[in-house]
Legacy VTK file of the C-alpha trace (Angstrom):
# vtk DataFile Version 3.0
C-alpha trace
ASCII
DATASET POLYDATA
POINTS 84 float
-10.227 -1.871 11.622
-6.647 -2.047 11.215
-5.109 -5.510 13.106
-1.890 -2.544 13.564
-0.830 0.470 12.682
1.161 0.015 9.613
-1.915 -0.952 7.842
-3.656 1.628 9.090
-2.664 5.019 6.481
-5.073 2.811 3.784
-8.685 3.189 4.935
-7.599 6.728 5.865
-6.329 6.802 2.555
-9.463 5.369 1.201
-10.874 8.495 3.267
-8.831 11.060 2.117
-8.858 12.384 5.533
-6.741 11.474 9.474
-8.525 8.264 10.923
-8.906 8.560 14.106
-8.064 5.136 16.040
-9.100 3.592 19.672
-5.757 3.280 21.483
-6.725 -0.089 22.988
-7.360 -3.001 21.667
-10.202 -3.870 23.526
-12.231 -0.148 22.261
-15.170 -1.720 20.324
-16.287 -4.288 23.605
-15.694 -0.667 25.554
-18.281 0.390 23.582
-20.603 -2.532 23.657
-20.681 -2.566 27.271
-21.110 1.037 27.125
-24.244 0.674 25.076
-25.569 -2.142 27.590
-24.872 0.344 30.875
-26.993 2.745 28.585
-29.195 -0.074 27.795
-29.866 -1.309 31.412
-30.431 2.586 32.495
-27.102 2.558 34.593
-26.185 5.635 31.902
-28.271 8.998 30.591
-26.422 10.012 27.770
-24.558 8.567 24.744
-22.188 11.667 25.370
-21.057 10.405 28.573
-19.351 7.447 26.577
-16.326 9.962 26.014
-14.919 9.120 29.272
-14.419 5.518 27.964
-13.067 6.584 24.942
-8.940 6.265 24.354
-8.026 7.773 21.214
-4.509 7.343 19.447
-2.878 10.251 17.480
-4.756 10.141 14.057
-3.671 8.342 11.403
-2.957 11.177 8.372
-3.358 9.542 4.395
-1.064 8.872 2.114
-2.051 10.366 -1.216
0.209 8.455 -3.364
-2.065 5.362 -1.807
-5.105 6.877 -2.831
-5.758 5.296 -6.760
-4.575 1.949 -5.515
-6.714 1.679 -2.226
-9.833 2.904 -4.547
-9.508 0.651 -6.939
-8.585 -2.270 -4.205
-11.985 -1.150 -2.222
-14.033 -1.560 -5.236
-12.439 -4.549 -6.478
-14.332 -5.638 -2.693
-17.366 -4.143 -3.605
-17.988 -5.992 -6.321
-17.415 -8.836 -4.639
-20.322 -8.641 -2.083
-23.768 -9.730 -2.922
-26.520 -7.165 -3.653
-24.039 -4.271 -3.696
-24.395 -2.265 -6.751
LINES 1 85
84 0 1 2 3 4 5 6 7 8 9 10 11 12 13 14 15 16 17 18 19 20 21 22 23 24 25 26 27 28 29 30 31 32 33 34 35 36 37 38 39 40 41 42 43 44 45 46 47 48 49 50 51 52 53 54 55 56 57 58 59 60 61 62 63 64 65 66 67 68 69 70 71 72 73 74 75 76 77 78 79 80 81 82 83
């Protein structure tokens, strides 16, 4: 994810699509400790983790970033092992 918004148009670039981003910083442990509530039976339904969610206003792409983010992504690609 994104450390900040500014770079945040070039995965949804990558996507060719809006990215839709947690509006706190702290969203992923959120979910984490939503999936232990779950875990330890404190929770019924993975649905019910929409009242933790905070969503920012999505991200739209930049299509003139499109070529360069492809080409950036696969230049990672090949970079990780066992990755065709």
């Amino acid at each position: 994810m994104p450390s900040n918004l500014a770079e945040a148009p070039a995965p949804a670039s990558h996507a060719l699509q809006p990215l839709a981003m947690v509006a706190v910083p702290e969203g992923a442990a959120l979910g984490a400790a939503f999936l232990a509530r779950m875990a330890a039976g404190l929770e019924t339904s993975i649905n019910d983790g929409q009242r933790w969610a905070r969503w920012s206003a999505p991200v739209e792409p930049r299509h003139d970033w499109a070529e360069a983010v492809a080409e950036r992504y696969g230049r990672w690609r090949e970079g990780l092992p066992g990755v065709p």
